[in-house]
C-alpha positions as CSV (number, residue, x, y, z in Angstrom):
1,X,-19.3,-4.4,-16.2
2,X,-17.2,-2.7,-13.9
3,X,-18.6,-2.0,-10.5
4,X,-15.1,-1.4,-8.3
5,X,-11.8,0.6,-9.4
6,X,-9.1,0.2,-6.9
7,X,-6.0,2.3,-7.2
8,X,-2.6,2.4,-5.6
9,X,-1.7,5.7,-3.8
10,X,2.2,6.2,-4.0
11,X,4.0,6.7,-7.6
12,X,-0.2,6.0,-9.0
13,X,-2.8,8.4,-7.8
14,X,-0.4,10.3,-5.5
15,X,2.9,12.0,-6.8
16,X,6.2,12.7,-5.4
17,X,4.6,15.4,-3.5
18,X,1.6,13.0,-2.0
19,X,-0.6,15.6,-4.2
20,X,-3.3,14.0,-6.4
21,X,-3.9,16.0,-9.8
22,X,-7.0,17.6,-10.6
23,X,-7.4,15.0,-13.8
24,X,-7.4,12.2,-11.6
25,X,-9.9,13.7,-8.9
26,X,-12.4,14.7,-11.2
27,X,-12.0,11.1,-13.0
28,X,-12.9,9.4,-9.7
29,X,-16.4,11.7,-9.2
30,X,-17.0,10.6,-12.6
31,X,-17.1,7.3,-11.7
32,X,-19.0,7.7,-8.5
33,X,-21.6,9.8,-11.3
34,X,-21.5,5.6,-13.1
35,X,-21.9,4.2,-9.9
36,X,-18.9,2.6,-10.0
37,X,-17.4,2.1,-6.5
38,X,-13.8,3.4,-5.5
39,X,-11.0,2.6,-3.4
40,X,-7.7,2.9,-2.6
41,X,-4.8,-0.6,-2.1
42,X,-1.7,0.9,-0.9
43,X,0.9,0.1,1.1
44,X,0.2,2.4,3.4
45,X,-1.4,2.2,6.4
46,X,-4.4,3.3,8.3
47,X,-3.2,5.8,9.9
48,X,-2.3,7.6,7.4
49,X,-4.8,7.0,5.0
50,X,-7.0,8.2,7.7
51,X,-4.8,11.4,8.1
52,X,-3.9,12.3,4.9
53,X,-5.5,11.1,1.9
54,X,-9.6,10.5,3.3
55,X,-10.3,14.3,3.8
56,X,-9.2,14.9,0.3
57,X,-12.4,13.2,-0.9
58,X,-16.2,14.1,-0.2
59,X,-17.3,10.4,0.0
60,X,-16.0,7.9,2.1
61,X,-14.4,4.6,0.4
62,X,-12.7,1.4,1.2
63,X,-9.5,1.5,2.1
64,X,-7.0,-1.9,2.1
65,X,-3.6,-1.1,3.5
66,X,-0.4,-2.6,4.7
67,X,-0.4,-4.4,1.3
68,X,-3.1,-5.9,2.1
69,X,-2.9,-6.8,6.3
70,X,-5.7,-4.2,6.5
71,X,-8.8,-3.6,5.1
72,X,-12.2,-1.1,5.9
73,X,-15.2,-1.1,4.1
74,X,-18.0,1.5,4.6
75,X,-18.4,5.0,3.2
76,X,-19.6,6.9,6.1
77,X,-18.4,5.1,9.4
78,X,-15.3,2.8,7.8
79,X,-15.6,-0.6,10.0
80,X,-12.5,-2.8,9.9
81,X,-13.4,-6.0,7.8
82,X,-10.4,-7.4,8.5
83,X,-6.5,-7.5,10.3
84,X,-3.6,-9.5,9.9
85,X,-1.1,-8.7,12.7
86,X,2.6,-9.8,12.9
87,X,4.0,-11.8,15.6
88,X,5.8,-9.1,17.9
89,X,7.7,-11.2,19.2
90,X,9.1,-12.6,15.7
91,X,9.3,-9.0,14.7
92,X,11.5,-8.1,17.5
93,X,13.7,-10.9,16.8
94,X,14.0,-9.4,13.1
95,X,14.4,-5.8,14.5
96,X,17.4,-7.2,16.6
97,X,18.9,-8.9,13.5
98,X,18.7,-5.9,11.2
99,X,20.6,-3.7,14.1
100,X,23.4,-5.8,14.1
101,X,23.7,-6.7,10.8
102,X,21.9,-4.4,8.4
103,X,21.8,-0.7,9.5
104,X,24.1,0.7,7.5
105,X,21.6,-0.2,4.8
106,X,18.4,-0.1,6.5
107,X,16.5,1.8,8.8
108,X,13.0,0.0,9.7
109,X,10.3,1.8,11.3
110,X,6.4,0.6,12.2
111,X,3.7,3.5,12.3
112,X,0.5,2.7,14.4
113,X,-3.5,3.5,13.7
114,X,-2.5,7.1,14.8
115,X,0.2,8.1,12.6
116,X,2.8,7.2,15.2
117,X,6.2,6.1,13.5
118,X,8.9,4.1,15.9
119,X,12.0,3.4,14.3
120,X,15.6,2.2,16.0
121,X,17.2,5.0,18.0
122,X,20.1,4.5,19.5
123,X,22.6,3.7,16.1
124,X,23.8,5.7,13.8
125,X,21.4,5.0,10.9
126,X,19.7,7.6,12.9
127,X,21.5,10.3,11.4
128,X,21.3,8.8,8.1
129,X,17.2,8.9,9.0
130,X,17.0,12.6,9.4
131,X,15.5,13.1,5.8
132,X,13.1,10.3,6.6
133,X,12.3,11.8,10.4
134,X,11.3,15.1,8.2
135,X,9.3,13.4,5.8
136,X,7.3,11.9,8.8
137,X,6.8,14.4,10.7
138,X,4.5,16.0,7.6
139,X,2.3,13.2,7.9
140,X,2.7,11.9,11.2
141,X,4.3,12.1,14.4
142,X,7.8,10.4,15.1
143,X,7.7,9.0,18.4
144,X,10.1,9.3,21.5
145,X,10.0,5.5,22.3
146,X,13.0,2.9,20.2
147,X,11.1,0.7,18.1
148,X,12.3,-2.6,20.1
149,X,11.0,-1.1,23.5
150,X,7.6,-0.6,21.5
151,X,7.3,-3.7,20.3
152,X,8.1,-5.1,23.7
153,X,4.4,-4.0,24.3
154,X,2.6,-2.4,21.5
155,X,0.2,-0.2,21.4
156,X,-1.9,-1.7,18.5
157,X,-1.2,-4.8,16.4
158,X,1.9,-4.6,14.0
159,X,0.6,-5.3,10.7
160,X,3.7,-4.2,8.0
161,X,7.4,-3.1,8.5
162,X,9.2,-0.9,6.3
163,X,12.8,-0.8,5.6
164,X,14.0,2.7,4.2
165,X,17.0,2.4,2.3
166,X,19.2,4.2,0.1
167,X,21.2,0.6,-1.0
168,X,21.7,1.1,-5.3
169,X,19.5,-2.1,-5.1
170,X,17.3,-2.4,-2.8
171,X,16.9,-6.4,-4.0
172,X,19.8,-7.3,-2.1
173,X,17.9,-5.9,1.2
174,X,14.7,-7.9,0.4
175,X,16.7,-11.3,-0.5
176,X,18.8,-11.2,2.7
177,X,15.2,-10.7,4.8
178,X,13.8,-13.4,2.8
179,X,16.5,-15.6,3.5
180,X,16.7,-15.0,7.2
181,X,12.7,-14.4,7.8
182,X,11.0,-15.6,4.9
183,X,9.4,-18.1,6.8
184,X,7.6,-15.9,8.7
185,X,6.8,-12.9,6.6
186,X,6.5,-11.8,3.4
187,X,8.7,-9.1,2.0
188,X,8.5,-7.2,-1.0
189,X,10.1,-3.7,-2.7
190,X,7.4,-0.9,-3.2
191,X,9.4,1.8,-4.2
192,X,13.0,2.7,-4.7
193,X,13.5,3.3,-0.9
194,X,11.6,1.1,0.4
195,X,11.2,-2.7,1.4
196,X,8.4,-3.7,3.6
197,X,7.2,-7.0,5.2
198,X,3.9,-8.0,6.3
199,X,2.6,-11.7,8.0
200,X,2.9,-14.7,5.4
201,X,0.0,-15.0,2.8
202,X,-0.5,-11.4,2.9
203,X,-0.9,-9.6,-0.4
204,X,-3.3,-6.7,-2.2
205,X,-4.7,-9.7,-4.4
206,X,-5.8,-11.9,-1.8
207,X,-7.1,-8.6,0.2
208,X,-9.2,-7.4,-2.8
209,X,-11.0,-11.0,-3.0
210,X,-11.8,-10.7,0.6
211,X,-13.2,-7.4,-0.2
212,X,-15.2,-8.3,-3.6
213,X,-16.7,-11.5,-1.0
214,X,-18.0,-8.4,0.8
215,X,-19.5,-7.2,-2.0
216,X,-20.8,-9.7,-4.3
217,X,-18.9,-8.6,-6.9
218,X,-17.0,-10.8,-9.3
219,X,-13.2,-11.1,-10.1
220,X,-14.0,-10.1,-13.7
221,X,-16.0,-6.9,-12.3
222,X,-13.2,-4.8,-10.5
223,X,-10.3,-3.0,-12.3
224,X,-7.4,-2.2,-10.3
225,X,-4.0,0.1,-10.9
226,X,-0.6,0.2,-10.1
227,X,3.1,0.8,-10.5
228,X,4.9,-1.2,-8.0
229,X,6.4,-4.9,-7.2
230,X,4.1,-4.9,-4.4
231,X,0.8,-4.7,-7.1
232,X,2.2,-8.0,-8.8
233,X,-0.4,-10.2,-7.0
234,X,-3.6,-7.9,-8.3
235,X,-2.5,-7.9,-11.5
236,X,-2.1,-11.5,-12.0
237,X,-5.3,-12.6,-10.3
238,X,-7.9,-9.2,-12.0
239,X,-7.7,-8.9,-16.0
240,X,-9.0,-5.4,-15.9
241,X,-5.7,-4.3,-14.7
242,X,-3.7,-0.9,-15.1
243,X,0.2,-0.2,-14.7
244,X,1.7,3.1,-14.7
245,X,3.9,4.1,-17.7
246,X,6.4,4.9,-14.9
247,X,6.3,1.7,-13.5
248,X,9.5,-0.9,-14.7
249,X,9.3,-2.3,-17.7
250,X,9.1,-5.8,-15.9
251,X,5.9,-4.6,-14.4
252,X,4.4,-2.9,-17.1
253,X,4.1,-6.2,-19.0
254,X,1.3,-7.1,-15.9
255,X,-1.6,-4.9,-17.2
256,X,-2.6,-1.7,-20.1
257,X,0.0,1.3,-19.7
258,X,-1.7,4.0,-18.7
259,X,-0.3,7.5,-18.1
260,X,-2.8,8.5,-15.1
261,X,-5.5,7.1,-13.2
262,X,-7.7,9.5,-15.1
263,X,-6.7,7.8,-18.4
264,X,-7.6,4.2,-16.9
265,X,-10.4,5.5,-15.2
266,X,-11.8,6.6,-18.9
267,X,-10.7,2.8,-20.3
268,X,-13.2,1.5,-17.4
269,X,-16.1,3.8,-18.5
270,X,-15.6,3.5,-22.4
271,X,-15.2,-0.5,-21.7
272,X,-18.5,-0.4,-19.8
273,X,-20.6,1.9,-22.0
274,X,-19.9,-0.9,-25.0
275,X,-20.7,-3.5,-22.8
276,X,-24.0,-1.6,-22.0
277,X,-24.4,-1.4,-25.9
278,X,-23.6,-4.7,-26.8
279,X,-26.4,-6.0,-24.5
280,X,-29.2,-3.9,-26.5
């Protein structure tokens, strides 16, 4: 039986727009109706999970972001379960490397719990980050300070990086940070634009068994969906597991297709009704 359904946000249960459908909303009160938890792994962080995607929903839920560096649990008052930061220090070193080296192909930035996003200032890449400065603005705020004066001294613990990048393959991005940092983080492509890193070990599969630990709930009872490289570790370690039909095909071949999270949200119900039957 089913008792959780986690879902990815980006390119899953949110599209292009950051808009969830009216299917998919009305699949998830369905399965708060079973009394089957829900919850959202993303990439994303608190902040603006917090901002933008919480006060869409009349019930609370847990949340696991930064690809898995955060997670909250609670559906009134979320409480923070647990944190993984990044070394600053190592991540300024990083930050340095990429601004000699690799911003002409990437711009990184770091948001904070409030939405805050710092990215390098002072290099051209800015310009090239207007459409990106927009695009944060509608969910955030971009902040006057350069990203390597903020992490001199920040604010709140640095739990993921992203790299924004308009390379034809991002892959090349990711393997030159791997080579140069992989010791110390772990880096992996989420969308077409985007390459982020979080602190070694860090993944949405190891996240989602600290979470189910939490719970009392067993591997075999949570379902979970996806599109991205970054949902490879859930898939492989939870058989209930859903990838979008938009997702590569390399991907797909992880979990069931699935056109929306309303369509995999009605595979979880059917799947559990039969279980229900089976046991009369």
């Amino acid at each position: 039986m089913i008792k959780l359904f986690l879902s990815d946000l980006d390119g899953t249960l949110l599209d292009a727009n950051m808009q969830i459908a009216d299917r998919d909303l009305l699949a998830i009160e369905e399965l708060k109706n079973h009394k089957i938890h829900f919850g959202i792994v993303t990439g994303r962080d608190r902040g603006v999970f917090t901002r933008c995607i919480a006060p869409r929903f009349s019930f609370g839920m847990d949340f696991i972001g930064n690809n898995g560096g955060t997670i909250t649990v609670g559906d009134k008052e979320p409480s923070l379960l647990k944190e993984i930061a990044m070394d600053p220090k190592e991540v300024h070193r990083m930050m340095v490397y990429v601004k000699k080296h690799l911003v002409d192909e990437a711009c990184p930035f770091v948001a904070d719990d409030e939405a805050n996003f710092y990215y390098l200032q002072d290099v051209p890449e800015a310009v090239y980050w207007k459409t990106g400065q927009t695009f944060m603005n509608q969910i955030g705020t971009v902040a006057k300070q350069d990203l390597l004066d903020y992490l001199v001294d920040p604010i709140a613990g640095v739990v993921k990086v992203s790299f924004y990048t308009k390379a034809e393959d991002p892959s090349t991005i990711t393997n030159i940070l791997r080579e140069q940092f992989g010791d110390m983080f772990e880096f992996s492509q989420t969308s077409k634009h985007f390459v982020e890193a979080t602190s070694k070990g860090i993944d949405k599969g190891t996240a989602i068994a600290t979470l189910l630990a939490y719970h009392g709930i067993q591997p075999d009872e949570v379902a979970v969906i996806g599109d991205g490289e970054n949902d490879i570790p859930m898939f492989t370690m939870y058989k209930h597991a859903y990838v979008m039909d938009s997702a590569p095909t390399y991907i797909q071949s992880y979990g069931t297709v699935v056109s929306s999270v309303a369509q995999a949200i009605a595979y979880v119900l059917k799947g559990n009704e039969d279980e229900e039957i089976s046991r009369i």
